[in-house]
GUPARO-236831 format. One record per residue (C-alpha): residue in three letters; x, y, z; residue number from 1. Coordinates in pm, 1 decimal. Example, Ala and Ser with C-alpha at 12.3 -4.5 7.8 and 13.67 -1.06 7.14 Angstrom:
BEGIN
- ALA_1230.0_-450.0_780.0_1 $
- SER_1367.0_-106.0_714.0_2 $
% end
This chain:
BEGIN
- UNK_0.0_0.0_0.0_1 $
- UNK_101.4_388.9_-95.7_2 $
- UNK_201.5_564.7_188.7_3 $
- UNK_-40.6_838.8_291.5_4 $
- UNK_93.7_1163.3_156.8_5 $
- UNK_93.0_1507.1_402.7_6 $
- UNK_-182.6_1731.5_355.7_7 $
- UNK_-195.3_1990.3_65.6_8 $
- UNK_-56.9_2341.4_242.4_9 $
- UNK_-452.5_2535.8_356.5_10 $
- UNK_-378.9_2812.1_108.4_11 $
- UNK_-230.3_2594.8_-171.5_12 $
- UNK_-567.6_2342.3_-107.6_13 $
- UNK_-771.4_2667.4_-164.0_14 $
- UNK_-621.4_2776.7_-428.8_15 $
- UNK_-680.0_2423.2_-634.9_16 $
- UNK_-988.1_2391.8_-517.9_17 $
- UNK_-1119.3_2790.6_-586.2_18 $
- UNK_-980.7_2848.9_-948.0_19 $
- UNK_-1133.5_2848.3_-1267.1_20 $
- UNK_-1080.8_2508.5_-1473.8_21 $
- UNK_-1168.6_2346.5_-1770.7_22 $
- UNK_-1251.8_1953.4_-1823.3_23 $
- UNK_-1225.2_1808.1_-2129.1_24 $
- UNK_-1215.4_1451.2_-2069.8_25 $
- UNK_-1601.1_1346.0_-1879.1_26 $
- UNK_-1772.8_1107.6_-1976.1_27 $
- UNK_-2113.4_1195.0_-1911.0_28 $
- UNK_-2198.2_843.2_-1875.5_29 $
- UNK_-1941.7_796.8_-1616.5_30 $
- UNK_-2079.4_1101.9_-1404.4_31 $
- UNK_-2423.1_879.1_-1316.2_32 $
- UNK_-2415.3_820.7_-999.8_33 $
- UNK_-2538.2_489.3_-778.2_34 $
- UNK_-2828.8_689.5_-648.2_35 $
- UNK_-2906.4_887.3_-983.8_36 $
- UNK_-2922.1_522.6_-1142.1_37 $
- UNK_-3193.2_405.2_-841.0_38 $
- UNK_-3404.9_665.0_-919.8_39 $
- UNK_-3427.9_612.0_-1289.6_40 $
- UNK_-3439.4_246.4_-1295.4_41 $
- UNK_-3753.0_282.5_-1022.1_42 $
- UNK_-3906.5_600.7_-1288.9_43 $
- UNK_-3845.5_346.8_-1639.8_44 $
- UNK_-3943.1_43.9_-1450.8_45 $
- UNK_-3578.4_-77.3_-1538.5_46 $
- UNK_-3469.6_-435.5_-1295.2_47 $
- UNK_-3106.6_-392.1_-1186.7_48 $
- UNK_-2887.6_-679.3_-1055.0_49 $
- UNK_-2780.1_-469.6_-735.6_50 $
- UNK_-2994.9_-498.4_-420.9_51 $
- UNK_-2893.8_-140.7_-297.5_52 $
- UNK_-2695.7_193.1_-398.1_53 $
- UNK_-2456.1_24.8_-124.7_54 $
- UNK_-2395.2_-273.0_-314.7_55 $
- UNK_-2362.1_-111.8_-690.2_56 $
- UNK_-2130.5_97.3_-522.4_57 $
- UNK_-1938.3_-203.8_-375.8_58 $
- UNK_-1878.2_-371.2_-726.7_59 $
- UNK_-1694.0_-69.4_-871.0_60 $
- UNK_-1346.9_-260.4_-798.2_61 $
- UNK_-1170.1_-298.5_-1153.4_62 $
- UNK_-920.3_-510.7_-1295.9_63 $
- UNK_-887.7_-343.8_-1622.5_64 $
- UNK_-1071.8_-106.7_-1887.9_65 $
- UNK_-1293.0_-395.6_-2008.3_66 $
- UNK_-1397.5_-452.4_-1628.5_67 $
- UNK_-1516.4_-98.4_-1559.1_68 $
- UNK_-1678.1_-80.6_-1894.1_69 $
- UNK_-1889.4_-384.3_-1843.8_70 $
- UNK_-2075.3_-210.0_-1555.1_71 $
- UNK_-2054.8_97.7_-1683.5_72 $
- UNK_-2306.2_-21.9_-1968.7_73 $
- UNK_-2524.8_-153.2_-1746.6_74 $
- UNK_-2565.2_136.2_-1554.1_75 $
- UNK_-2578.2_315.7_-1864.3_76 $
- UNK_-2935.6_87.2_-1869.4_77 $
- UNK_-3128.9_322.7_-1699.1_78 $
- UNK_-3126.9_607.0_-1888.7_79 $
- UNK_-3503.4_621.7_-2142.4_80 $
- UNK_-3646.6_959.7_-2157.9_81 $
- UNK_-3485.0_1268.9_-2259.0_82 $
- UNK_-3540.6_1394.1_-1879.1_83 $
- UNK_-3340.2_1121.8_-1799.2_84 $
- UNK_-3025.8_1271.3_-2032.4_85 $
- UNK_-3124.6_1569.0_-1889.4_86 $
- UNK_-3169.1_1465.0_-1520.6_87 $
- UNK_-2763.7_1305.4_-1516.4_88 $
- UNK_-2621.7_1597.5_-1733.6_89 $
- UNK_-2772.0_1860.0_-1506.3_90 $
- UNK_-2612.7_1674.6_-1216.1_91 $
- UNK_-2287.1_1650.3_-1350.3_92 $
- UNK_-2310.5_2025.0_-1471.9_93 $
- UNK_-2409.7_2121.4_-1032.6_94 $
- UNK_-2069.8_1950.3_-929.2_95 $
- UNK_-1900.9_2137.0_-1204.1_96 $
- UNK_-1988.8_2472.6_-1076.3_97 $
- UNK_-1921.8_2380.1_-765.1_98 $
- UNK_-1552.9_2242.6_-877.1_99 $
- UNK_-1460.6_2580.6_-1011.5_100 $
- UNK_-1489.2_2446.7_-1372.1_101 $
- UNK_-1619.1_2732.1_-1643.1_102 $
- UNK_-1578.8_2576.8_-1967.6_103 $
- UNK_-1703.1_2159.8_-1996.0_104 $
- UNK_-1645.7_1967.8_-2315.4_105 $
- UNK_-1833.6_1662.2_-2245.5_106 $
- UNK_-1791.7_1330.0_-2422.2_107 $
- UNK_-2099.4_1144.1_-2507.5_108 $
- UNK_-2170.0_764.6_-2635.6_109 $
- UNK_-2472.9_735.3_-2872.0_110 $
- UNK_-2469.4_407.0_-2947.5_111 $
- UNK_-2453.7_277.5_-2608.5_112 $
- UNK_-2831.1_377.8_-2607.4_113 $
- UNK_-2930.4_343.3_-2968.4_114 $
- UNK_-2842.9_-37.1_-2955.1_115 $
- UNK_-3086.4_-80.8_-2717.1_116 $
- UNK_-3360.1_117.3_-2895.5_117 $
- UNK_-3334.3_513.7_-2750.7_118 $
- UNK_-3368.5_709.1_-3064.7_119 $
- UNK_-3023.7_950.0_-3112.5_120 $
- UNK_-3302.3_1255.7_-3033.2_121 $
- UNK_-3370.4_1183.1_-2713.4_122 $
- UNK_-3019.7_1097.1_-2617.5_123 $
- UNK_-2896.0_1448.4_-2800.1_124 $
- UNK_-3201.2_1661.9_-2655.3_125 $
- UNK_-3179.8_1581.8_-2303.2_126 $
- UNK_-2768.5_1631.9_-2292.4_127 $
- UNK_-2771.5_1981.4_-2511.0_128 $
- UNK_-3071.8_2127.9_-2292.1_129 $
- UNK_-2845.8_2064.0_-2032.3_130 $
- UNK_-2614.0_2206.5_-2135.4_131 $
- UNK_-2766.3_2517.2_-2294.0_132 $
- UNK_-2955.5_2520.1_-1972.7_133 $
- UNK_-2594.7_2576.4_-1782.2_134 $
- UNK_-2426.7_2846.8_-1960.2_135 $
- UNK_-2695.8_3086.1_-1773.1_136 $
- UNK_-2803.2_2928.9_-1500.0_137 $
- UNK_-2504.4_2782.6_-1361.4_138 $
- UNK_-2217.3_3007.4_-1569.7_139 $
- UNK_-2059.2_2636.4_-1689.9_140 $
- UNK_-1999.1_2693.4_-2061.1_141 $
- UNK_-2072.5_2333.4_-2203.3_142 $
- UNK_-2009.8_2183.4_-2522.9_143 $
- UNK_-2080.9_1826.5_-2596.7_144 $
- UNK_-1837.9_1560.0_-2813.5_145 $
- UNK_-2010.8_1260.0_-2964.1_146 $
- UNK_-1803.5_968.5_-2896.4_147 $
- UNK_-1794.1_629.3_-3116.9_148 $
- UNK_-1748.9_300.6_-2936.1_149 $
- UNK_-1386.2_183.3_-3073.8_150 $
- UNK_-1521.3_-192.4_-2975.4_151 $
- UNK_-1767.8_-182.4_-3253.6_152 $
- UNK_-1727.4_-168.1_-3575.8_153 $
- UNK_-1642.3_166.9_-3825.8_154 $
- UNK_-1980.4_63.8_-4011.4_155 $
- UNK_-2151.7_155.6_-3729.5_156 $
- UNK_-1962.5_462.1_-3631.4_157 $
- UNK_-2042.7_612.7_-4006.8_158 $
- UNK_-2438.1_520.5_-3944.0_159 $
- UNK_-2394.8_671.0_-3605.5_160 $
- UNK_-2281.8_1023.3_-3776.0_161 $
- UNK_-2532.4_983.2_-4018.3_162 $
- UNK_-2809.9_988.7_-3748.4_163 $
- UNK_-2631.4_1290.4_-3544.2_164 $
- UNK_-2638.9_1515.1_-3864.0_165 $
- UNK_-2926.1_1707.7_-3838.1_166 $
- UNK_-2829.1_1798.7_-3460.6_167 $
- UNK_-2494.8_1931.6_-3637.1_168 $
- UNK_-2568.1_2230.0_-3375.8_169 $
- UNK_-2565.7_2068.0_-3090.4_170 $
- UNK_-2215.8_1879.9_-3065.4_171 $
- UNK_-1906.7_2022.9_-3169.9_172 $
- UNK_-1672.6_1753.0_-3196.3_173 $
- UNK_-1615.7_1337.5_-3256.3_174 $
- UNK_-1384.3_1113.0_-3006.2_175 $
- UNK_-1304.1_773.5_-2975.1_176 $
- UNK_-1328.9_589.9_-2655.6_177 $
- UNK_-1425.7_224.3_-2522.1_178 $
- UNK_-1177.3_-71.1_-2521.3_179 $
- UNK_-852.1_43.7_-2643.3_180 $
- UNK_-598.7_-282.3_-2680.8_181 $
- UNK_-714.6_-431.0_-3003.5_182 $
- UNK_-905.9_-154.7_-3152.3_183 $
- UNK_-631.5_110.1_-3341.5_184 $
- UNK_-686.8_432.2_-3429.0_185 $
- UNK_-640.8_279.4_-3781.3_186 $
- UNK_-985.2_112.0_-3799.0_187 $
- UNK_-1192.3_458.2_-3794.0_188 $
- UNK_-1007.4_630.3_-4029.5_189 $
- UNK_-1275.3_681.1_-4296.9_190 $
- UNK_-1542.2_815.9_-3982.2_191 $
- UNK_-1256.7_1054.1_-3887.7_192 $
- UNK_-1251.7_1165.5_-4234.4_193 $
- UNK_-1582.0_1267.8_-4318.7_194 $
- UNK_-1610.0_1402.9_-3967.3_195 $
- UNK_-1280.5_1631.1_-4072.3_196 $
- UNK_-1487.4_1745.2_-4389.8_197 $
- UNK_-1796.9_1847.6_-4157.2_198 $
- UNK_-1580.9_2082.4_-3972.6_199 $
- UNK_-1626.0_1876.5_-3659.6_200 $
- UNK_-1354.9_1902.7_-3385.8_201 $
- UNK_-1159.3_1561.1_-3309.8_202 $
- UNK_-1005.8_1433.4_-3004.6_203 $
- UNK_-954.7_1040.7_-2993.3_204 $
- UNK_-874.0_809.7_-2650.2_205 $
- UNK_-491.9_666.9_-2731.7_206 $
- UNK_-179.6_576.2_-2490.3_207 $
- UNK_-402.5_470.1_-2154.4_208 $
- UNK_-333.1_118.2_-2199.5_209 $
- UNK_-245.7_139.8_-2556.2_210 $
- UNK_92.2_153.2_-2654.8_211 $
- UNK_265.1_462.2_-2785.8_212 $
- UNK_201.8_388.7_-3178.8_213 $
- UNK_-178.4_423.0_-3083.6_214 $
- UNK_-122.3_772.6_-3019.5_215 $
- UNK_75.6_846.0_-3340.5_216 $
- UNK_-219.9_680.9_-3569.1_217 $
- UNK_-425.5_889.4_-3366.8_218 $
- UNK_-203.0_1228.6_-3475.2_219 $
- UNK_-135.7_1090.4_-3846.1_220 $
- UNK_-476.7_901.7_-3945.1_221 $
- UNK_-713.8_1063.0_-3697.9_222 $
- UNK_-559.1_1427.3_-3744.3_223 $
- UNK_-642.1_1427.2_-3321.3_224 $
- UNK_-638.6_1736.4_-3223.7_225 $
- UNK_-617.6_1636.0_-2884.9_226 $
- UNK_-513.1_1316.0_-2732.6_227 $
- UNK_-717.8_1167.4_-2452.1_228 $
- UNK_-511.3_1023.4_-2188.3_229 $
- UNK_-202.8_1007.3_-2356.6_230 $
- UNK_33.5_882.8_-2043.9_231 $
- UNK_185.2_606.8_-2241.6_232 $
- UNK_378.8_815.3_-2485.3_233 $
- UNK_691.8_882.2_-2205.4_234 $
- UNK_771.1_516.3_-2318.9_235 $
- UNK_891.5_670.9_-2653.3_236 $
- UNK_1140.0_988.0_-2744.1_237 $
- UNK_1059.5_1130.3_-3039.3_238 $
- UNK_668.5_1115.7_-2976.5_239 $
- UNK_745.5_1356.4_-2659.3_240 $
- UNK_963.3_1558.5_-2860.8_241 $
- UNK_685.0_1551.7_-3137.5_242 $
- UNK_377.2_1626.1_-2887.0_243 $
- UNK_584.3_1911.7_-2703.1_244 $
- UNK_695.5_2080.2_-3046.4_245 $
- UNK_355.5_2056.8_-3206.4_246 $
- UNK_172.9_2148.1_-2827.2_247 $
- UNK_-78.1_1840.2_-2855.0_248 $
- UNK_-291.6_1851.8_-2539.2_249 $
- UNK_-302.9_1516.8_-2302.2_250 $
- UNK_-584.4_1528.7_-2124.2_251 $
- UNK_-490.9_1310.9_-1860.7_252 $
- UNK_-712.2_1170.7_-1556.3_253 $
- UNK_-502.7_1060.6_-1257.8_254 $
- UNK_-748.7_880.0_-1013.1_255 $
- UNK_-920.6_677.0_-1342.2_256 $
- UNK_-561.2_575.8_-1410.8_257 $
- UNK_-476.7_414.6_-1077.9_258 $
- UNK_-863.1_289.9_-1081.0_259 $
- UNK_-789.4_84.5_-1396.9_260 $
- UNK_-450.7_15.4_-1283.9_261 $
- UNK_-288.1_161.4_-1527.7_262 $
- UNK_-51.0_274.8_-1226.1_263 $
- UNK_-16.7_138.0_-919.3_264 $
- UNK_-113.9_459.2_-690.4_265 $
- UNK_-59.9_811.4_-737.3_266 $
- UNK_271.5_852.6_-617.8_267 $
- UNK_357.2_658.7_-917.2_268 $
- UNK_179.8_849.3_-1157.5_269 $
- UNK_336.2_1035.4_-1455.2_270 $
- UNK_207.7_1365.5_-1457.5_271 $
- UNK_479.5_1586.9_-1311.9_272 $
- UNK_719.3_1403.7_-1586.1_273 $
- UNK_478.0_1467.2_-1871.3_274 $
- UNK_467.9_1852.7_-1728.1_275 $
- UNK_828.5_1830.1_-1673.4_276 $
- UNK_904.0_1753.8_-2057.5_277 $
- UNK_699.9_2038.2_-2182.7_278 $
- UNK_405.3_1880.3_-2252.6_279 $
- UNK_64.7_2029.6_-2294.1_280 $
- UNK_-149.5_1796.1_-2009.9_281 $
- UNK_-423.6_1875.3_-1777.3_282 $
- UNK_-634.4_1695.6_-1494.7_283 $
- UNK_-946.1_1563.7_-1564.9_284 $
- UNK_-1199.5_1331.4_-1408.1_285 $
- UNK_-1319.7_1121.1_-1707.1_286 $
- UNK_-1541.9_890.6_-1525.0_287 $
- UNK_-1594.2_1010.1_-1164.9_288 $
- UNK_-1946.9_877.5_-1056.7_289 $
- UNK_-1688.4_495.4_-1144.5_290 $
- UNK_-1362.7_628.1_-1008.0_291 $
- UNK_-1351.6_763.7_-705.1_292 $
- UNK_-1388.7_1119.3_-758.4_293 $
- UNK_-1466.4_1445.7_-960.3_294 $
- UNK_-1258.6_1708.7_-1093.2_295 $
- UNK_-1136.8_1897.7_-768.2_296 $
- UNK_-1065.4_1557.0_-607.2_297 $
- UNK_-818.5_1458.2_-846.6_298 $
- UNK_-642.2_1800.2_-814.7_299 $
- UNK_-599.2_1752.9_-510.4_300 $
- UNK_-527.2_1418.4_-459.0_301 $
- UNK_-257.6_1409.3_-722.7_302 $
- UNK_-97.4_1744.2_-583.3_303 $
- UNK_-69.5_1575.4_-251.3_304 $
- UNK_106.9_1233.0_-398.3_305 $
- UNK_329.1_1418.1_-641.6_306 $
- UNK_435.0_1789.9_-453.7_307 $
- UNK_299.7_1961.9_-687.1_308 $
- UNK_286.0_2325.3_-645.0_309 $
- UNK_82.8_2640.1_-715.9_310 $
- UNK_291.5_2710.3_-1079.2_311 $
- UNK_147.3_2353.3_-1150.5_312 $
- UNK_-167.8_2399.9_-1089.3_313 $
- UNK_-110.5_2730.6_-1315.2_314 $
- UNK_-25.7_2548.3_-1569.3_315 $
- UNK_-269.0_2259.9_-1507.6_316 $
- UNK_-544.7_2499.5_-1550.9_317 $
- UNK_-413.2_2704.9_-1852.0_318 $
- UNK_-328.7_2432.0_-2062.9_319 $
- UNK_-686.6_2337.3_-2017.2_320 $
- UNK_-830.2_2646.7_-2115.2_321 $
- UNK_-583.0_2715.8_-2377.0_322 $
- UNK_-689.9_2339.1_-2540.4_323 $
- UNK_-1032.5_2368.5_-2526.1_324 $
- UNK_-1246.8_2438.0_-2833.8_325 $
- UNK_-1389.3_2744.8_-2710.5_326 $
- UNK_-1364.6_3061.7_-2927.1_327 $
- UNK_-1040.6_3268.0_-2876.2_328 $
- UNK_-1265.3_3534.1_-2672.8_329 $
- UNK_-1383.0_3298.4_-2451.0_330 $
- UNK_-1043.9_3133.3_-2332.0_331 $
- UNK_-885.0_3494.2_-2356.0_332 $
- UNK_-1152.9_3559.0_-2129.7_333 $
- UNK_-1107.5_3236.5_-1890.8_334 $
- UNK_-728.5_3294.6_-1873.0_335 $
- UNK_-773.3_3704.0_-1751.9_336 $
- UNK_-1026.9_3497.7_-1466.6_337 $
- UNK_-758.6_3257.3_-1362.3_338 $
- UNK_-493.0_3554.3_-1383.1_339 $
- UNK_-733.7_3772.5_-1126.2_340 $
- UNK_-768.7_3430.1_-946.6_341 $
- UNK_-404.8_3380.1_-857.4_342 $
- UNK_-363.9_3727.8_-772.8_343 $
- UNK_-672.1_3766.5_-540.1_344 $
- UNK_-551.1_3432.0_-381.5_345 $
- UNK_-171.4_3618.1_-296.1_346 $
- UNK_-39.2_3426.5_-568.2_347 $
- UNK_160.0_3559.4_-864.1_348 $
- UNK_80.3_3436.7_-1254.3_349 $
- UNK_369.2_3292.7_-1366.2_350 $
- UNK_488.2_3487.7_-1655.5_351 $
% end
């Protein structure tokens, strides 16, 4: 077991905790909680195989990716009406605010619901009145990122962008996700494509468990503009070199790692050597209903195993805002806030 690292310094805990962030790797999926999915299963009628929120909550101890993602879909059962999409975005969207986080590019998985007969409306209308929903009531500026499940086929992915077309409006970007080993970037080449000639925005899961070369198809046959995860690609040279010169974001998720096992506990975790090389990463939560925590946990959690300090979590939180898709107003805008932030908190921007 990890030794217990010494609380985060009071002012240095505030200061994580109190500053404006992006996300840009959630899941919204992996934000429904035990007792969100109680409530909807008793609303839709929907049997689940747990006995209690106590007991769903006891089975989320994973092996792997493929072990979390078998009860993910499951839970992912529940969810019928567009109030329901609406119900678990809105959620997700409260804990934002209340982590600080102004600007929320959330990943989505249509077919996860279409397979089992949710038309892609209802899934799209609940999520993006959400999200619309937030921008005035809660000041989160939310953008959604329809996601295609890497485990099925590239068939399947086209269709899926086929349906999502006429909501065009409501999404602003594709990503890859689901079961990584055994599913290369290579085999969605032609869905990355056409989603390139839309104009759509593309980010793609590679280098979690993945080796390295994932993350290059993801750069050369994708064109990723953003790498999710991405803590594998320390394991070779020139990639680093290549994602540091060409500032490719890594949008990396410490406590999912160590959940998956990816490392053995935070103190082992890469972070401070992927910020140490130069390279463009951030903290995220990606599923944190599943693994153990939301966006302010993992802050500071991981600043507490590593020693990370306040001109990390300067960086942390500029790189995020700086590789979001939001318009150059709006992250001109975010940065200024973080910039006041620091300074009300006694803390100096770094230059």
């Amino acid at each position: 077991m990890a030794p217990t690292p010494p609380p985060l310094d009071p002012a240095l805990e505030r200061l994580v905790r109190t500053m404006p962030k992006a996300e840009l790797h959630i899941h919204i999926e992996g934000s429904l909680e035990p007792e969100l999915i109680f409530v909807l299963a008793q609303r839709n009628g929907v049997s689940l195989p747990y006995p209690s929120v106590e007991a769903l909550r006891a089975a989320y101890a994973f092996t792997d990716l493929q072990s979390f993602l078998d009860i993910y879909y499951a839970g992912a059962g529940v969810l019928v009406t567009e109030q329901d999409f609406f119900d678990m975005a809105w959620a997700y969207l409260e804990r934002a605010r209340a982590d600080g986080i102004t600007r929320a590019e959330i990943f989505f998985d249509p077919q996860t619901h279409t397979e089992r007969g949710v038309p892609f409306s209802t899934v799209i209308g609940g999520l993006a009145r959400a999200c619309d929903e937030a921008r005035g009531a809660l000041g989160v500026n939310a953008a959604l990122i329809l996601c295609f499940l890497r485990h099925l086929s590239e068939e399947a992915a086209l269709a899926t962008l086929e349906q999502a077309l006429p909501y065009r409006d409501r999404f602003i970007g594709v990503g890859l996700d689901s079961s990584e080993v055994g599913h290369p970037p290579e085999k969605f080449a032609r869905v990355f494509a056409k989603a390139r000639d839309l104009g759509l925005r593309r980010v793609a899961h590679a280098g979690e468990e993945g080796p390295p070369a994932y993350i290059r198809s993801a750069l050369d046959v994708l064109h990723a503009e953003r790498i999710d995860h991405g803590v594998q690609s320390l394991k070779d040279p020139a990639l680093v070199a290549r994602l540091k010169a060409e500032r490719i974001p890594l949008t990396v998720c410490p406590l999912s790692n160590v959940k998956l096992c990816v490392f053995e506990d935070l103190s082992r975790h890469n972070l401070r050597e992927l910020l140490d090389a130069g390279l463009v990463a951030m903290i995220n939560s990606d599923d944190p209903a599943y693994f153990g925590g939301y966006l302010n946990r993992n802050f500071v959690e991981t600043f507490a195993a590593l020693g990370l300090d306040a001109g990390h979590a300067y960086r942390l939180a500029r790189n995020g805002f700086e590789a979001s898709f939001a318009t150059p107003e709006e992250k001109a805008a975010d940065i200024a806030a973080l910039d006041r932030h620091f300074d009300a908190c006694g803390f100096a921007a770094p230059e």
